[in-house]
MDTraj code that builds the backbone (N, CA, C; nanometers):
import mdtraj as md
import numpy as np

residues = "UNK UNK UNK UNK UNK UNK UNK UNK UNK UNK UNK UNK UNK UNK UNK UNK UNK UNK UNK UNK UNK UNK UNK UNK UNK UNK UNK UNK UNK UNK UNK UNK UNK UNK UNK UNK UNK UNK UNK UNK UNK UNK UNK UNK UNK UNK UNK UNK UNK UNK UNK UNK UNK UNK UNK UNK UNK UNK UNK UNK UNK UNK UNK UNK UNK UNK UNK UNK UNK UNK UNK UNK UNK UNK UNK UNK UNK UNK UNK UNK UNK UNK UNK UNK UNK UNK UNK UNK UNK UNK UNK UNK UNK UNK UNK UNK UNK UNK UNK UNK UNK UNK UNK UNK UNK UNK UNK UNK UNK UNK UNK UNK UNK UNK UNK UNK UNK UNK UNK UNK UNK UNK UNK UNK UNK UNK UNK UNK UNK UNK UNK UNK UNK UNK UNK UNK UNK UNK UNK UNK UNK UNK UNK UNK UNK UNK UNK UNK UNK UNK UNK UNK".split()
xyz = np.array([
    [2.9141, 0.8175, -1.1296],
    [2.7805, 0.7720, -1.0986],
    [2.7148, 0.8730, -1.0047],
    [2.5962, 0.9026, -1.0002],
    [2.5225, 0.9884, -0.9263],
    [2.4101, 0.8977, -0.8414],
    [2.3966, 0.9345, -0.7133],
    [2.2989, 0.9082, -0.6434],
    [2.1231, 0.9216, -0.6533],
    [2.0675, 0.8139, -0.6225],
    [1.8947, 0.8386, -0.6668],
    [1.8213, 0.7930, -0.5693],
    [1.6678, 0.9019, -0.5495],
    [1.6141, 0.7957, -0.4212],
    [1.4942, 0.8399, -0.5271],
    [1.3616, 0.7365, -0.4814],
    [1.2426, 0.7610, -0.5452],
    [1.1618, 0.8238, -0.4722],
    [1.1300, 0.9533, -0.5506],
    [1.0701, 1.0350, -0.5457],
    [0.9134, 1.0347, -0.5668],
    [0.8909, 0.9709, -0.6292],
    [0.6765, 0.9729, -0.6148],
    [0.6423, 0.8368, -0.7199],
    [0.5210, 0.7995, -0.7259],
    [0.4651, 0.7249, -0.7745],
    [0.3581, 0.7560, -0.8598],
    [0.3630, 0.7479, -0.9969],
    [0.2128, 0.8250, -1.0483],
    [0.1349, 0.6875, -1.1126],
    [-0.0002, 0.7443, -1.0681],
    [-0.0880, 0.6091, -1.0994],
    [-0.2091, 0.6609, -1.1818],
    [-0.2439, 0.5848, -1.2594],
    [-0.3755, 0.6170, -1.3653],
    [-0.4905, 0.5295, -1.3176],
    [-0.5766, 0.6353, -1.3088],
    [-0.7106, 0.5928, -1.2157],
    [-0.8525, 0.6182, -1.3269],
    [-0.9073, 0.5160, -1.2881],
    [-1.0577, 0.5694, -1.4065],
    [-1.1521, 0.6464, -1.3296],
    [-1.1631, 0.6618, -1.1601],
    [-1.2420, 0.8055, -1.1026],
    [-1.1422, 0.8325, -0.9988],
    [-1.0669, 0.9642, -1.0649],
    [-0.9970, 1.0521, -0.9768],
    [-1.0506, 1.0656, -0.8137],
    [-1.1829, 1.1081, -0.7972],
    [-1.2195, 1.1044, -0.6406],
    [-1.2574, 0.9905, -0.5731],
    [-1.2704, 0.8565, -0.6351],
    [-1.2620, 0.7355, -0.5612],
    [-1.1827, 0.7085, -0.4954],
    [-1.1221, 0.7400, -0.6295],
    [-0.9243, 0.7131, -0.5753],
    [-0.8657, 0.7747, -0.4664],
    [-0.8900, 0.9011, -0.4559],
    [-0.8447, 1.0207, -0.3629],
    [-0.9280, 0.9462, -0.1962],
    [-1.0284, 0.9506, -0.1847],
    [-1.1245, 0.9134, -0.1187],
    [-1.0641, 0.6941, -0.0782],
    [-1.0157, 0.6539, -0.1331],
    [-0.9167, 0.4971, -0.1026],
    [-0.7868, 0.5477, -0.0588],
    [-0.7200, 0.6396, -0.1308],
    [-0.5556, 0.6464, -0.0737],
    [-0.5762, 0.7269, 0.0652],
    [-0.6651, 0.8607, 0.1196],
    [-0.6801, 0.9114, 0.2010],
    [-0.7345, 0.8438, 0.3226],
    [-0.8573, 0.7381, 0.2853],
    [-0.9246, 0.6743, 0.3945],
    [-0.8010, 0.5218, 0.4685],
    [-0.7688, 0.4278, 0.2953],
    [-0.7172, 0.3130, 0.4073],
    [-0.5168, 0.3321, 0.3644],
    [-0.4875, 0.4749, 0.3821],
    [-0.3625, 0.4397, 0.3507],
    [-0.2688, 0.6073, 0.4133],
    [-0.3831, 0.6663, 0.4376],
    [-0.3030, 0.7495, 0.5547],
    [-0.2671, 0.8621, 0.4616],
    [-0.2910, 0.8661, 0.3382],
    [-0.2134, 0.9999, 0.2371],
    [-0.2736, 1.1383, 0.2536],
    [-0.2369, 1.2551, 0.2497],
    [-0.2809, 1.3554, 0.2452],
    [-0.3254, 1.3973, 0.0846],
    [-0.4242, 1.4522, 0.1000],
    [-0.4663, 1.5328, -0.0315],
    [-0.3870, 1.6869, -0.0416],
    [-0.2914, 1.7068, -0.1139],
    [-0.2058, 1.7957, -0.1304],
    [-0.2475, 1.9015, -0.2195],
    [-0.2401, 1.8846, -0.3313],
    [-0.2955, 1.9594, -0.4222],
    [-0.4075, 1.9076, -0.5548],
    [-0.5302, 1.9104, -0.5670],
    [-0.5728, 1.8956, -0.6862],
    [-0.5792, 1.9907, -0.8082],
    [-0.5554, 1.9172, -0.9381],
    [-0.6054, 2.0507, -1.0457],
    [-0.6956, 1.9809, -1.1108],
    [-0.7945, 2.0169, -1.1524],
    [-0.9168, 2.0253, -1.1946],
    [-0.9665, 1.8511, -1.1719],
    [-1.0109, 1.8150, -1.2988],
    [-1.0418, 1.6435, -1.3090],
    [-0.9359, 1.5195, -1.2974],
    [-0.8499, 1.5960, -1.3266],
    [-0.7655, 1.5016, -1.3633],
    [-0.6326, 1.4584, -1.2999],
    [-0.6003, 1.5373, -1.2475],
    [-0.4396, 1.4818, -1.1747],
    [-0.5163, 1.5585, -1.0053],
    [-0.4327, 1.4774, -0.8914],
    [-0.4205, 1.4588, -0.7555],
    [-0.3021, 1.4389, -0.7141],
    [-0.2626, 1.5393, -0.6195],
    [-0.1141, 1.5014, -0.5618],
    [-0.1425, 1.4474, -0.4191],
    [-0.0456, 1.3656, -0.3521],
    [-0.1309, 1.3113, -0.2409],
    [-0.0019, 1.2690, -0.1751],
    [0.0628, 1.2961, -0.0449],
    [0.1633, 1.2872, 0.0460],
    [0.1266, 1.2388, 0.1991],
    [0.2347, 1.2126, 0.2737],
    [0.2257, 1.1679, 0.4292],
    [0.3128, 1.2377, 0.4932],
    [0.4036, 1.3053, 0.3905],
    [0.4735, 1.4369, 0.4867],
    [0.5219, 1.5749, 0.4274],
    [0.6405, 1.6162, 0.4349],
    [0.6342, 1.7545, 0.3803],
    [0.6936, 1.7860, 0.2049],
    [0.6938, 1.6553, 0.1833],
    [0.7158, 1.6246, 0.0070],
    [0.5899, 1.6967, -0.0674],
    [0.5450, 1.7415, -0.1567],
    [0.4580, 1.7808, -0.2793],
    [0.3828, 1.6760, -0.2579],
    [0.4468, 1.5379, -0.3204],
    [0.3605, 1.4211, -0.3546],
    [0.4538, 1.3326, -0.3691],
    [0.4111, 1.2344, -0.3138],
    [0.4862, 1.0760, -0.3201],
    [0.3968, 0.9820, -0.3796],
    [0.2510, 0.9914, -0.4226],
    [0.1798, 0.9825, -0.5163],
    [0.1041, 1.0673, -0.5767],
    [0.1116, 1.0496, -0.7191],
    [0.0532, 1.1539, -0.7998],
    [-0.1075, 1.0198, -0.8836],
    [-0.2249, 1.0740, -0.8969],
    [-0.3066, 1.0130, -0.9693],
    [-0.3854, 1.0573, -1.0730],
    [-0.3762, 1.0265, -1.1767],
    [-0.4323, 1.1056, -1.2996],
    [-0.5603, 1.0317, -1.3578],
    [-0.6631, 1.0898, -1.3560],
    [-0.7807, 1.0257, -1.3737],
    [-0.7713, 1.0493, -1.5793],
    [-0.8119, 0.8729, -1.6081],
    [-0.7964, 0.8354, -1.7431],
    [-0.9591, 0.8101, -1.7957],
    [-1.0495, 0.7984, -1.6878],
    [-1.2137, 0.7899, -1.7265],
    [-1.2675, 0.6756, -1.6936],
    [-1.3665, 0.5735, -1.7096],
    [-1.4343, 0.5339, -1.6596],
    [-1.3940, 0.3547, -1.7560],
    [-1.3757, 0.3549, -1.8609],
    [-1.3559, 0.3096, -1.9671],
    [-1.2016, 0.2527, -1.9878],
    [-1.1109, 0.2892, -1.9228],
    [-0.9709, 0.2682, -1.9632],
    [-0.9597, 0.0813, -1.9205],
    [-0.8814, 0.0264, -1.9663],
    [-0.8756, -0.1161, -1.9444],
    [-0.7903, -0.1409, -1.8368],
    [-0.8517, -0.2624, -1.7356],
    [-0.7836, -0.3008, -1.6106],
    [-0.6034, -0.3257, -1.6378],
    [-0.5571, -0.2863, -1.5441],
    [-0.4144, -0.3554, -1.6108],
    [-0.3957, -0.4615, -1.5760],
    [-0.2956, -0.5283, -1.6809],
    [-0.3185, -0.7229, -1.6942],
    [-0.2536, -0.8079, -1.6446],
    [-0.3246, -0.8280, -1.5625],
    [-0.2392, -0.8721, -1.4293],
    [-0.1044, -0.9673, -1.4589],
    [-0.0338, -1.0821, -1.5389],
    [0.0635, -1.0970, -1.5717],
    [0.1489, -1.0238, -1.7049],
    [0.0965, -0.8789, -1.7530],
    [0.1986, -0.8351, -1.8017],
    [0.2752, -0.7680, -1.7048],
    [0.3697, -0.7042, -1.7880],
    [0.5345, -0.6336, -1.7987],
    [0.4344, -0.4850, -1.6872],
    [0.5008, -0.4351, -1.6369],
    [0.5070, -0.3279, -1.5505],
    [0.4437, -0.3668, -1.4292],
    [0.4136, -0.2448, -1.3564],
    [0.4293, -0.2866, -1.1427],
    [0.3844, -0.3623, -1.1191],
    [0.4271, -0.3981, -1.0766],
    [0.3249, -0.5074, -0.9390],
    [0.2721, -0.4644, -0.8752],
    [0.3355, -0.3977, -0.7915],
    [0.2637, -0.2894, -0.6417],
    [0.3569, -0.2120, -0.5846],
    [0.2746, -0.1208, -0.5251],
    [0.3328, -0.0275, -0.4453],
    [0.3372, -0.0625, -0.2972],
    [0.4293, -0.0382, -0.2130],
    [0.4710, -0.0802, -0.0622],
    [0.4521, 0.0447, 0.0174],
    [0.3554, 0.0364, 0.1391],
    [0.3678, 0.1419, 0.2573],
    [0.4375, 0.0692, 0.3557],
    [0.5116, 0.1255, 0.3969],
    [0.5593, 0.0750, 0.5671],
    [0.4807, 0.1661, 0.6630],
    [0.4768, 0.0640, 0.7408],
    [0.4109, 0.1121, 0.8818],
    [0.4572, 0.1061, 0.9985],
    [0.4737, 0.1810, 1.1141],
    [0.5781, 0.1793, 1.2156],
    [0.5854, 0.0908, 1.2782],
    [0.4802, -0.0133, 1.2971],
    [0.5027, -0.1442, 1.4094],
    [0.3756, -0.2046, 1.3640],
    [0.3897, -0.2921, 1.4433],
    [0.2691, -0.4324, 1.4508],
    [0.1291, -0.3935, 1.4873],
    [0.0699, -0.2668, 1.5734],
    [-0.0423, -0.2234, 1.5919],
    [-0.0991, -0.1446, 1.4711],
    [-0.0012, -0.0762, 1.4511],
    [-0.0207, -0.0212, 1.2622],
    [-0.0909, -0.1106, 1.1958],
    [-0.0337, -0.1812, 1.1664],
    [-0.0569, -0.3320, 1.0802],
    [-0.1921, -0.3451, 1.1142],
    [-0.1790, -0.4037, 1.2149],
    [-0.3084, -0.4617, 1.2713],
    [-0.4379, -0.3950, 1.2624],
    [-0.3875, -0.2427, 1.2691],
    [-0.5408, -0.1112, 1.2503],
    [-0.5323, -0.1456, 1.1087],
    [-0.4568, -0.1378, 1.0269],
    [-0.4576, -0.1238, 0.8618],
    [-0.5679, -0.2412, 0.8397],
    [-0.5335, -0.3670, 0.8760],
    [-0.5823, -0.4923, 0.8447],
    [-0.7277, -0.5052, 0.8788],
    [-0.7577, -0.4268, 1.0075],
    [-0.9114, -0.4079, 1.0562],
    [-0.9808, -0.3471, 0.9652],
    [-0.8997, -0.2215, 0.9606],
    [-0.9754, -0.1651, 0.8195],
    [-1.0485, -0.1450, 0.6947],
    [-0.9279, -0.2293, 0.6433],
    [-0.9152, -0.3103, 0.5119],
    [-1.0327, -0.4271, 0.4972],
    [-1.0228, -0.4861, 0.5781],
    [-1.1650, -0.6487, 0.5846],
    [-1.2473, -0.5831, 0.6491],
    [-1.2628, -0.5222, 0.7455],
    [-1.4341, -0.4334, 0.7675],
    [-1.4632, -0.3326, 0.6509],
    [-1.3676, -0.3345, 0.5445],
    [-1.4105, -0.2415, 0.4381],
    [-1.4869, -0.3807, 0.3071],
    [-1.4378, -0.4986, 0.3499],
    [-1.4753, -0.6106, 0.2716],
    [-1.3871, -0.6040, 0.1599],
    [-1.2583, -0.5650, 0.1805],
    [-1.1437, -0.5736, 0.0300],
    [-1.0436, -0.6561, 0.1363],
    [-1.0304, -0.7597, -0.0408],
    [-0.9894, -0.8827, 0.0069],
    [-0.8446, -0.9096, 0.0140],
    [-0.7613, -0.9679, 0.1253],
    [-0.6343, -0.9340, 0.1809],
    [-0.5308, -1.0648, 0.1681],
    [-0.4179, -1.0566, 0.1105],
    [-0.3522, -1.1690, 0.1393],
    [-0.2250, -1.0940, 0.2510],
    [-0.2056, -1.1822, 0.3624],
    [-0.1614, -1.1191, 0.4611],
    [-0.0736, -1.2914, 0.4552],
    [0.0980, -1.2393, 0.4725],
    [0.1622, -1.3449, 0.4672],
    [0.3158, -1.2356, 0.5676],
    [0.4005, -1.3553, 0.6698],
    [0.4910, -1.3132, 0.7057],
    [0.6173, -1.3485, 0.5955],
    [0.7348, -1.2624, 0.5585],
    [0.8174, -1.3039, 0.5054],
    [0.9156, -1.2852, 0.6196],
    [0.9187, -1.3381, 0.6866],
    [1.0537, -1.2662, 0.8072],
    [1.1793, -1.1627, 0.8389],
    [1.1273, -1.1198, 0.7082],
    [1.1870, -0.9725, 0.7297],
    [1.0971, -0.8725, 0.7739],
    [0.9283, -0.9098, 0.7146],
    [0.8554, -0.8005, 0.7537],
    [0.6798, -0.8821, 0.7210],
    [0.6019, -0.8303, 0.7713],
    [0.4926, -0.8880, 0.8283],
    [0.3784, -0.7969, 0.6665],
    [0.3555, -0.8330, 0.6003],
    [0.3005, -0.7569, 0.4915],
    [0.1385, -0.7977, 0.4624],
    [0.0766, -0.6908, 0.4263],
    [-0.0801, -0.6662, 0.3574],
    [-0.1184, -0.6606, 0.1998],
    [-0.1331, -0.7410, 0.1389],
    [-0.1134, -0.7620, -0.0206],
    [-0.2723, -0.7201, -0.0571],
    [-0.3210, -0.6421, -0.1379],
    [-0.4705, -0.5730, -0.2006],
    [-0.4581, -0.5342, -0.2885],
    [-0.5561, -0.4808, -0.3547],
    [-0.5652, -0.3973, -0.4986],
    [-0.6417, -0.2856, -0.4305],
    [-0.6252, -0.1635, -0.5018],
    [-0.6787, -0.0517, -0.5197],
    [-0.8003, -0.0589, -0.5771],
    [-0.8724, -0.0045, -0.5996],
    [-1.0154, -0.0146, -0.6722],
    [-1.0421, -0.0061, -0.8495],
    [-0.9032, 0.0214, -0.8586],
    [-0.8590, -0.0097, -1.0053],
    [-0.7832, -0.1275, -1.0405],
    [-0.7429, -0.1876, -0.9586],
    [-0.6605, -0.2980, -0.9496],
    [-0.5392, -0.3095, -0.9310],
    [-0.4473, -0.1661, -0.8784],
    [-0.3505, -0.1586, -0.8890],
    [-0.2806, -0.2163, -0.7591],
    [-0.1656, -0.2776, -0.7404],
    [-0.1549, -0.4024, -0.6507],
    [-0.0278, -0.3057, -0.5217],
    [-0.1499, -0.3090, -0.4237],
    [-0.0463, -0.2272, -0.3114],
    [-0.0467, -0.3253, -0.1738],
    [0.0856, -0.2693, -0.1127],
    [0.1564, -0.3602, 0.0371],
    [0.1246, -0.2669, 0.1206],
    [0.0850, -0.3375, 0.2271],
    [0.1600, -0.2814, 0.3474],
    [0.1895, -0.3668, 0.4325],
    [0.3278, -0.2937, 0.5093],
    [0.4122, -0.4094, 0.5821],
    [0.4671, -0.3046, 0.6669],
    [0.5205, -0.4035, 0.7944],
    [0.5864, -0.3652, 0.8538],
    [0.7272, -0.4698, 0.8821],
    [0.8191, -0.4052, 0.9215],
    [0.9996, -0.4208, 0.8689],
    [1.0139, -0.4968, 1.0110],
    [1.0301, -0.6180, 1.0228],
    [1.0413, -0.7216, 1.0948],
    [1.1859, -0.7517, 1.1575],
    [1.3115, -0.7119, 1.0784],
    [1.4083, -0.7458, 1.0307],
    [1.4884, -0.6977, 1.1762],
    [1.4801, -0.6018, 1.2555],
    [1.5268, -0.6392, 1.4239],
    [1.4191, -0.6362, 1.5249],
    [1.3305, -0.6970, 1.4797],
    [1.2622, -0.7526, 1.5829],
    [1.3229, -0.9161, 1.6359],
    [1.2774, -0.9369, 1.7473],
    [1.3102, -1.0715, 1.7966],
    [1.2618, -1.1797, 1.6619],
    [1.2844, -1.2794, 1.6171],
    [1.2956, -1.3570, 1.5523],
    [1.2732, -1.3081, 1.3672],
    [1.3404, -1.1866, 1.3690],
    [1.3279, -1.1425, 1.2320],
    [1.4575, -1.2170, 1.1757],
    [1.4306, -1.2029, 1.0142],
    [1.5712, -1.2253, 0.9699],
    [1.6061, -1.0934, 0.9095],
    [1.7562, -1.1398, 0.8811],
    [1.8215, -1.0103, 0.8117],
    [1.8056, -0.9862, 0.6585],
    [1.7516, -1.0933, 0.5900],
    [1.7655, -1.0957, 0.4896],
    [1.6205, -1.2165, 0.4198],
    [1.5890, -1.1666, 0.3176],
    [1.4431, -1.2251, 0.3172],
    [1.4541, -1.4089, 0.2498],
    [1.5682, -1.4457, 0.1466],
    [1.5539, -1.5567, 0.1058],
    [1.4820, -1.6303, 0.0651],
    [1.4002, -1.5455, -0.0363],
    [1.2663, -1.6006, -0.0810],
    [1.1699, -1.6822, 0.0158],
    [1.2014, -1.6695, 0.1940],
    [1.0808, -1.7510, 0.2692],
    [0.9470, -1.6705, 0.2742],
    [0.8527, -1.7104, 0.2449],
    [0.7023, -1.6729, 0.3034],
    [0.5825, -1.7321, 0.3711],
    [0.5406, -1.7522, 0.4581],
    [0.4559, -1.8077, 0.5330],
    [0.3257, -1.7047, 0.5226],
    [0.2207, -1.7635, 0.5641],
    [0.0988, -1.7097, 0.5497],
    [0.0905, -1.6419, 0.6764],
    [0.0233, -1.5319, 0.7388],
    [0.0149, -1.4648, 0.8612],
    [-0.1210, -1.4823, 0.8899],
    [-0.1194, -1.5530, 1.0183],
    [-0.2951, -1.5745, 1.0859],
    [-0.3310, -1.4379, 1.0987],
    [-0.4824, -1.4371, 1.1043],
    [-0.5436, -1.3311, 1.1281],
    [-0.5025, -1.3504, 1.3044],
    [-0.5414, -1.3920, 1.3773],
    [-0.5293, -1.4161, 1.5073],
    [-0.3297, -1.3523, 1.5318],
    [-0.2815, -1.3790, 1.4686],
    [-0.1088, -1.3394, 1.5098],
    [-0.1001, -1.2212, 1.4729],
    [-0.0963, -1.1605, 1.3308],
    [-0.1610, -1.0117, 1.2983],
    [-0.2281, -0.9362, 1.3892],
    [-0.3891, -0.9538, 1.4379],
    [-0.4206, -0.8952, 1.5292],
    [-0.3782, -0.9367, 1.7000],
    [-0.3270, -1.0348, 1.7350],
    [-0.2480, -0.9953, 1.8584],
    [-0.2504, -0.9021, 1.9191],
    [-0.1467, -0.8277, 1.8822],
    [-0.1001, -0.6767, 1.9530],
    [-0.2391, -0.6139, 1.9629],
    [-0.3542, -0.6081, 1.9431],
    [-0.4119, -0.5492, 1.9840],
    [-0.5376, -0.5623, 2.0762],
    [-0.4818, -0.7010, 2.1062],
    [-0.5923, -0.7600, 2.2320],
    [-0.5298, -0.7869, 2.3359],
    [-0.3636, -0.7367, 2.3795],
    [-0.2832, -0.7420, 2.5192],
    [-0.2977, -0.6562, 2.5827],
])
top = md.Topology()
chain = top.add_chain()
for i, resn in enumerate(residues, 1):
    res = top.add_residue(resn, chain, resSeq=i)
    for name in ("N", "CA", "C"):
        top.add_atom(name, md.element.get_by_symbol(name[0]), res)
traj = md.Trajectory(xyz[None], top)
Protein backbone atom coordinates (compact mmCIF):
# COMPACT_ATOMS: atom_id res chain seq x y z
CA UNK A 1 0.00 0.00 0.00
CA UNK A 2 1.31 3.49 -0.64
CA UNK A 3 0.66 6.63 1.20
CA UNK A 4 -1.72 9.73 -0.07
CA UNK A 5 -2.43 13.22 1.09
CA UNK A 6 -4.72 15.61 -1.03
CA UNK A 7 -3.17 17.63 -3.02
CA UNK A 8 -5.60 20.43 -4.65
CA UNK A 9 -9.12 20.84 -5.41
CA UNK A 10 -10.30 21.76 -8.96
CA UNK A 11 -13.56 23.55 -9.34
CA UNK A 12 -15.63 24.60 -12.50
CA UNK A 13 -16.74 28.10 -12.38
CA UNK A 14 -19.07 29.97 -15.00
CA UNK A 15 -16.83 33.56 -14.44
CA UNK A 16 -13.29 32.69 -13.83
CA UNK A 17 -12.64 36.37 -12.23
CA UNK A 18 -15.64 36.34 -9.89
CA UNK A 19 -14.44 33.41 -8.70
CA UNK A 20 -10.79 34.49 -8.29
CA UNK A 21 -12.04 37.83 -6.82
CA UNK A 22 -14.59 35.30 -3.86
CA UNK A 23 -11.70 32.76 -3.10
CA UNK A 24 -9.07 35.76 -2.71
CA UNK A 25 -11.43 38.28 -0.86
CA UNK A 26 -13.53 35.85 1.79
CA UNK A 27 -11.15 32.87 1.97
CA UNK A 28 -7.61 34.08 2.23
CA UNK A 29 -6.22 32.25 -1.22
CA UNK A 30 -3.50 33.61 -3.19
CA UNK A 31 -3.76 34.12 -6.92
CA UNK A 32 -0.79 32.00 -8.10
CA UNK A 33 -0.80 31.61 -11.54
CA UNK A 34 -3.42 32.43 -14.28
CA UNK A 35 -3.50 31.20 -18.01
CA UNK A 36 -5.55 32.98 -20.16
CA UNK A 37 -9.67 32.63 -19.58
CA UNK A 38 -9.87 29.74 -18.32
CA UNK A 39 -8.00 27.95 -15.58
CA UNK A 40 -6.67 29.88 -12.09
CA UNK A 41 -4.35 28.41 -9.69
CA UNK A 42 -4.91 29.78 -6.26
CA UNK A 43 -2.87 28.74 -2.84
CA UNK A 44 -2.29 29.93 1.00
CA UNK A 45 1.22 28.73 0.98
CA UNK A 46 4.19 27.52 -0.89
CA UNK A 47 2.17 24.66 -2.89
CA UNK A 48 1.39 25.68 -6.85
CA UNK A 49 -2.29 25.34 -5.97
CA UNK A 50 -4.53 23.73 -3.52
CA UNK A 51 -7.29 25.09 -5.68
CA UNK A 52 -7.37 25.06 -9.22
CA UNK A 53 -10.66 26.89 -11.13
CA UNK A 54 -11.55 26.45 -14.64
CA UNK A 55 -13.96 28.80 -16.05
CA UNK A 56 -16.89 26.64 -18.06
CA UNK A 57 -18.99 30.11 -19.18
CA UNK A 58 -21.84 31.74 -18.15
CA UNK A 59 -24.44 29.04 -19.16
CA UNK A 60 -23.14 25.76 -17.56
CA UNK A 61 -25.88 24.25 -15.14
CA UNK A 62 -25.89 24.79 -11.25
CA UNK A 63 -24.78 21.60 -9.67
CA UNK A 64 -27.74 19.59 -8.14
CA UNK A 65 -27.74 19.96 -5.02
CA UNK A 66 -28.82 16.24 -3.94
CA UNK A 67 -26.85 14.49 -6.59
CA UNK A 68 -23.72 12.14 -6.39
CA UNK A 69 -20.43 14.29 -6.07
CA UNK A 70 -19.01 17.11 -3.34
CA UNK A 71 -20.60 18.54 -0.99
CA UNK A 72 -18.01 21.04 0.03
CA UNK A 73 -14.85 22.02 0.51
CA UNK A 74 -13.39 22.71 4.28
CA UNK A 75 -10.87 25.68 5.32
CA UNK A 76 -9.55 25.52 8.77
CA UNK A 77 -8.78 28.44 10.54
CA UNK A 78 -6.36 28.90 13.42
CA UNK A 79 -8.72 29.82 16.31
CA UNK A 80 -11.99 31.37 17.26
CA UNK A 81 -11.08 35.13 16.22
CA UNK A 82 -10.43 33.70 12.68
CA UNK A 83 -13.81 32.41 12.68
CA UNK A 84 -15.30 35.20 13.95
CA UNK A 85 -13.43 37.78 11.20
CA UNK A 86 -14.52 35.07 8.50
CA UNK A 87 -18.19 35.24 9.77
CA UNK A 88 -18.16 39.24 9.85
CA UNK A 89 -17.21 39.08 6.54
CA UNK A 90 -19.23 36.70 5.06
CA UNK A 91 -22.87 38.43 6.45
CA UNK A 92 -21.58 42.07 5.85
CA UNK A 93 -21.01 40.60 2.37
CA UNK A 94 -24.95 39.50 2.69
CA UNK A 95 -24.06 35.58 1.78
CA UNK A 96 -26.07 33.52 3.70
CA UNK A 97 -24.39 31.34 6.58
CA UNK A 98 -25.31 28.28 8.44
CA UNK A 99 -22.97 28.44 11.40
CA UNK A 100 -23.47 25.29 13.73
CA UNK A 101 -20.98 23.84 16.61
CA UNK A 102 -20.21 20.12 16.14
CA UNK A 103 -17.85 19.77 19.17
CA UNK A 104 -15.09 18.89 17.55
CA UNK A 105 -14.98 22.14 15.70
CA UNK A 106 -16.99 25.36 15.44
CA UNK A 107 -17.87 25.52 11.45
CA UNK A 108 -19.19 28.20 8.59
CA UNK A 109 -21.43 26.34 5.97
CA UNK A 110 -21.99 28.80 2.34
CA UNK A 111 -21.94 28.44 -1.23
CA UNK A 112 -19.61 30.02 -3.54
CA UNK A 113 -21.25 32.12 -6.12
CA UNK A 114 -21.69 29.13 -8.22
CA UNK A 115 -23.07 27.15 -5.62
CA UNK A 116 -20.38 25.17 -4.75
CA UNK A 117 -20.77 24.24 -0.95
CA UNK A 118 -17.67 25.44 1.23
CA UNK A 119 -16.73 25.24 5.36
CA UNK A 120 -14.98 26.97 7.42
CA UNK A 121 -14.18 25.79 10.81
CA UNK A 122 -12.13 25.82 13.34
CA UNK A 123 -10.79 22.34 15.21
CA UNK A 124 -12.35 22.50 18.65
CA UNK A 125 -11.21 19.07 19.57
CA UNK A 126 -8.47 20.31 22.55
CA UNK A 127 -9.99 23.09 23.43
CA UNK A 128 -11.72 23.10 26.89
CA UNK A 129 -15.02 21.36 26.35
CA UNK A 130 -14.19 19.92 22.86
CA UNK A 131 -14.75 16.38 22.08
CA UNK A 132 -12.43 13.94 20.63
CA UNK A 133 -14.49 12.58 18.33
CA UNK A 134 -17.53 14.11 16.48
CA UNK A 135 -20.57 11.40 16.87
CA UNK A 136 -22.80 12.75 14.60
CA UNK A 137 -23.64 15.76 17.47
CA UNK A 138 -24.48 19.26 16.00
CA UNK A 139 -25.87 22.20 17.62
CA UNK A 140 -26.51 25.46 15.99
CA UNK A 141 -23.74 28.28 16.92
CA UNK A 142 -25.20 31.77 18.14
CA UNK A 143 -24.08 34.58 16.37
CA UNK A 144 -23.42 36.21 19.84
CA UNK A 145 -20.98 32.88 20.96
CA UNK A 146 -19.19 32.94 17.46
CA UNK A 147 -18.52 36.53 17.77
CA UNK A 148 -17.50 36.56 21.48
CA UNK A 149 -13.88 36.49 21.14
CA UNK A 150 -14.03 39.51 19.64
CA UNK A 151 -15.70 41.83 22.02
CA UNK A 152 -13.25 40.76 25.29
Amino acid sequence: MYQTKLGHVHLKVKSLDRAIEFYTRYLSLDLIERVGTQFAFLSTNEMHHELALQEVGPHAPAPPPYGIGLYHIAFEVADQEALALAYHALTEAGIPISAVDHHISWALYFADPDGNGLEIYWDTRKEPGGAPLWKGETTPLTEERLLGVLTR
